[in-house]
C-alpha positions in Angstrom: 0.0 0.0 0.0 3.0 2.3 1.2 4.4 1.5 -2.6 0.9 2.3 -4.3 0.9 5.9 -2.4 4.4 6.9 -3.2 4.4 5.6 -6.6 0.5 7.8 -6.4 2.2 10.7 -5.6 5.0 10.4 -7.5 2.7 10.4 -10.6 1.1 13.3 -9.9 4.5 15.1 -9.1 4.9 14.5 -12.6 1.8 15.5 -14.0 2.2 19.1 -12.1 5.7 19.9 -12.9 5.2 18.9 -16.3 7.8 16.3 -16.7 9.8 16.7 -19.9 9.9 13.0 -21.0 6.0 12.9 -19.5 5.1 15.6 -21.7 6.8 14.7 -25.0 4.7 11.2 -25.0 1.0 13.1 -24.3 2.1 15.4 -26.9 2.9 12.6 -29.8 0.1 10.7 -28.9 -2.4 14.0 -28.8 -0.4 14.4 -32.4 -1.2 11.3 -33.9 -4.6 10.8 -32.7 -5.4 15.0 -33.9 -4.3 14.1 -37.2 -5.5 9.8 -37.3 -9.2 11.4 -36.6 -9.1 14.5 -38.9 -8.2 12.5 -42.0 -10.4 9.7 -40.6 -13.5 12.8 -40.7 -12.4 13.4 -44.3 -13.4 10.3 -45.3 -15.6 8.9 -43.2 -18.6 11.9 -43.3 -18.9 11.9 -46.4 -19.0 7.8 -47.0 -21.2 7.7 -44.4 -23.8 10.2 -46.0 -23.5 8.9 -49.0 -24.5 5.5 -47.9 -27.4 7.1 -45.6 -29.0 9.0 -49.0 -28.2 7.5 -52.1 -29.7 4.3 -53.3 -27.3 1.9 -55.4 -26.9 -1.9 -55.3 -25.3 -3.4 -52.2 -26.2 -0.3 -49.7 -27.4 -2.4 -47.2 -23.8 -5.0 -47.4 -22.4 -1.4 -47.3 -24.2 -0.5 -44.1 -23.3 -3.7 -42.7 -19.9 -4.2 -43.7 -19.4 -0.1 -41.8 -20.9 -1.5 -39.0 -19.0 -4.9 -38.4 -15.5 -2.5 -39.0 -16.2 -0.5 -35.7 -14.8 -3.4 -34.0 -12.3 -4.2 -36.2 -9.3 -5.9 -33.6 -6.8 -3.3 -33.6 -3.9 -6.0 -33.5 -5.5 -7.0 -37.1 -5.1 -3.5 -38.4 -1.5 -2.9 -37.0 -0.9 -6.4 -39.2 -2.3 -6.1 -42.2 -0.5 -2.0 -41.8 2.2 -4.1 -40.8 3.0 -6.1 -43.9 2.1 -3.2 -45.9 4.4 -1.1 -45.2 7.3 -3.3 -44.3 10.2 -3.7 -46.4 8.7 -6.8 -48.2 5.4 -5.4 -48.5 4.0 -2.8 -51.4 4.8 0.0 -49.6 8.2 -0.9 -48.1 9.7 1.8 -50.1 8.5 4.7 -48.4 10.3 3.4 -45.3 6.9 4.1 -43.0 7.6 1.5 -40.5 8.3 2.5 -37.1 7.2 6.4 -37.6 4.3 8.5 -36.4 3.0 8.3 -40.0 2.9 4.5 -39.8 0.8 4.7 -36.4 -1.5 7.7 -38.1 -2.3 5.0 -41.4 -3.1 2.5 -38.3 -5.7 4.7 -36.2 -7.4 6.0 -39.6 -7.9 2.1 -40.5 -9.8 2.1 -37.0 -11.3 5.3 -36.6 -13.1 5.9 -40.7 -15.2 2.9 -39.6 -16.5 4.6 -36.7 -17.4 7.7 -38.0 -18.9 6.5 -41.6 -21.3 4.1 -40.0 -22.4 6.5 -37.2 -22.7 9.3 -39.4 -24.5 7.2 -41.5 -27.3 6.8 -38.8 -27.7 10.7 -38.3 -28.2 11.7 -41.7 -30.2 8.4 -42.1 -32.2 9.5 -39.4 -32.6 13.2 -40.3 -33.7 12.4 -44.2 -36.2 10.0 -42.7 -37.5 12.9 -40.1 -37.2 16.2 -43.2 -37.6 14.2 -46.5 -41.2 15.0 -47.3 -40.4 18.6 -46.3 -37.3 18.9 -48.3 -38.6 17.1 -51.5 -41.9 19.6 -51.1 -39.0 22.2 -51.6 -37.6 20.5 -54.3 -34.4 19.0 -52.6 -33.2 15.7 -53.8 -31.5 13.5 -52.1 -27.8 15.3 -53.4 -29.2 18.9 -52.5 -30.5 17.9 -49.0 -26.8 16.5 -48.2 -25.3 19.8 -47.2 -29.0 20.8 -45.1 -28.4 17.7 -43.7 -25.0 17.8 -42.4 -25.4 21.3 -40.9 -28.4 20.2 -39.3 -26.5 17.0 -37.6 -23.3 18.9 -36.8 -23.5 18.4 -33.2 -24.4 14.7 -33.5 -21.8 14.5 -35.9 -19.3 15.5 -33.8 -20.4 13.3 -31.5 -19.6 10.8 -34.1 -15.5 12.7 -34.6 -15.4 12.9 -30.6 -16.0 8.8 -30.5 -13.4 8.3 -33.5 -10.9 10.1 -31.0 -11.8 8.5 -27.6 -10.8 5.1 -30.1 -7.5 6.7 -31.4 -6.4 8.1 -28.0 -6.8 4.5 -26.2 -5.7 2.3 -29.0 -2.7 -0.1 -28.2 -2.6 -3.0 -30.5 -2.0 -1.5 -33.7 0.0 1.3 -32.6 2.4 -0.7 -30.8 3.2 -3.1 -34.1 3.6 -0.7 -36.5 5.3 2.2 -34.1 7.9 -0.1 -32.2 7.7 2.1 -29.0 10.9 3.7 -29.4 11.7 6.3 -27.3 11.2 9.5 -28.6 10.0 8.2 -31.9 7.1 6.5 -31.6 6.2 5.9 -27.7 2.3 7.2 -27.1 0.7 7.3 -23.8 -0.9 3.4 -24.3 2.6 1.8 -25.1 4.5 3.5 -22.6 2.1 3.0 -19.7 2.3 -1.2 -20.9 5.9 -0.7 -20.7 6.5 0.9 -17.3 4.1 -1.6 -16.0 6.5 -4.6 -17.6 9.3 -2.3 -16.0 7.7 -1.9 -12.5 8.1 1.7 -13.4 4.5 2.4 -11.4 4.8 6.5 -11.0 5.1 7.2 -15.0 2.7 4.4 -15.9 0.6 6.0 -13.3 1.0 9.8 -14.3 0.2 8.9 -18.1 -2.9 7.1 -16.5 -4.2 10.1 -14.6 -3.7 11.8 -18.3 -5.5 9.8 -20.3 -8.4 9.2 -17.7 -8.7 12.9 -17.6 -8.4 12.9 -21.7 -11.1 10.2 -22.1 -13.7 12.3 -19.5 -13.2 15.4 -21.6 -13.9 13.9 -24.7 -16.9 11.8 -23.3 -18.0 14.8 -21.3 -17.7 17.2 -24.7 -20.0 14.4 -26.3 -22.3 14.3 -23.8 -23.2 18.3 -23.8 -23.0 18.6 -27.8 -25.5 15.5 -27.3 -27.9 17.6 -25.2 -27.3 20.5 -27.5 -28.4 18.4 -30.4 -31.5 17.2 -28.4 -32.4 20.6 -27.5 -32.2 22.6 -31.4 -34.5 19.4 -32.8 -37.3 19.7 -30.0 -37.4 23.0 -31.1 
């Protein structure tokens, strides 16, 4: 217990004075995740609206197949990543392996899922709730799209919010396709496993206390942009 306190207060040591080596991990992995989930938006928005309001064959294996990737195994996406980009692979070339950009590739695998198939079920749901009003104005399907996004922006960034709570926590892939080196590639989730294998308890701790703090923000930002949501459709 006497080792759970100091190695407690220890952590939080570090968290106030802002530890340099403490600091430079939160940062790369706030870095990576920033940029995994922006690129991840890019693409998944618009996939996911198109699937929501335009009819073509195999929409519904579409809808399914979106829906079965938001728990895609990250330790199957660090993989297949893997053997893409390593030196035997199509994309050995480049010489990704082992770099933030090789982790970014990785969370945008995991995160465009997320946010195609649930912005798929806002627009979906909006089109259903305005479509007789919108085609009464003379708004197909393409011309409601932008209407429709506006009028789902909170929800749908409900929908980014969720794609980053995923990045920020993910493990598995980052781990096999960034190596954990030190001051490369080590985000908060690897290091923590490693001081743990290390017994190193106080900086394993201190990047706990981070990303505990990280994932009530994020759900707490979701929760209010939820209620604001709620509140401009009752009205």
């Amino acid at each position: 217990m006497t080792d759970f306190g100091s190695a407690l207060a220890a952590a939080f040591s570090l968290v106030i004075h802002l530890d340099r080596d403490l600091g430079e991990i939160v940062l790369l992995s706030l870095r990576v995740s920033v940029i995994a989930v922006f690129v991840a938006a890019l693409i998944g928005l618009p996939i996911g609206a198109a699937v929501a309001l335009f009819r073509f064959p195999g929409r519904t294996v579409v809808a399914v197949i979106l829906n079965a990737l938001m728990g895609l195994p990250p330790v199957v996406v660090g993989l297949i990543v893997y053997l893409l980009l390593s030196r035997a692979g199509p994309f050995g070339v480049l010489g990704l392996l082992f770099t933030p950009t090789a982790m970014v590739i990785a969370q945008i695998l995991l995160v465009t899922p997320i946010i195609a198939a649930l912005t798929r079920q806002v627009i979906e749901d909006l089109w259903v709730e305005y479509e007789e009003q919108l085609r009464s104005l003379g708004a197909k399907p393409r011309r409601a799209l932008a209407t429709l996004l506006w009028d789902g922006r909170f929800s749908l960034l409900t929908a980014v919010l969720a794609g980053f709570g995923r990045a920020s926590a993910e493990v598995g892939a980052v781990m096999i396709v960034g190596g954990n080196i030190d001051h490369v590639t080590r985000v908060m989730t690897t290091a923590i496993a490693l001081e743990v294998s290390k017994g190193d308890l106080a900086l394993a701790l201190g990047l706990g206390i981070i990303l505990v703090v990280l994932s009530i923000a994020v759900n707490g930002a979701a929760f209010v942009l939820k209620g604001t949501a709620e509140r401009g459709q009752a009205r």
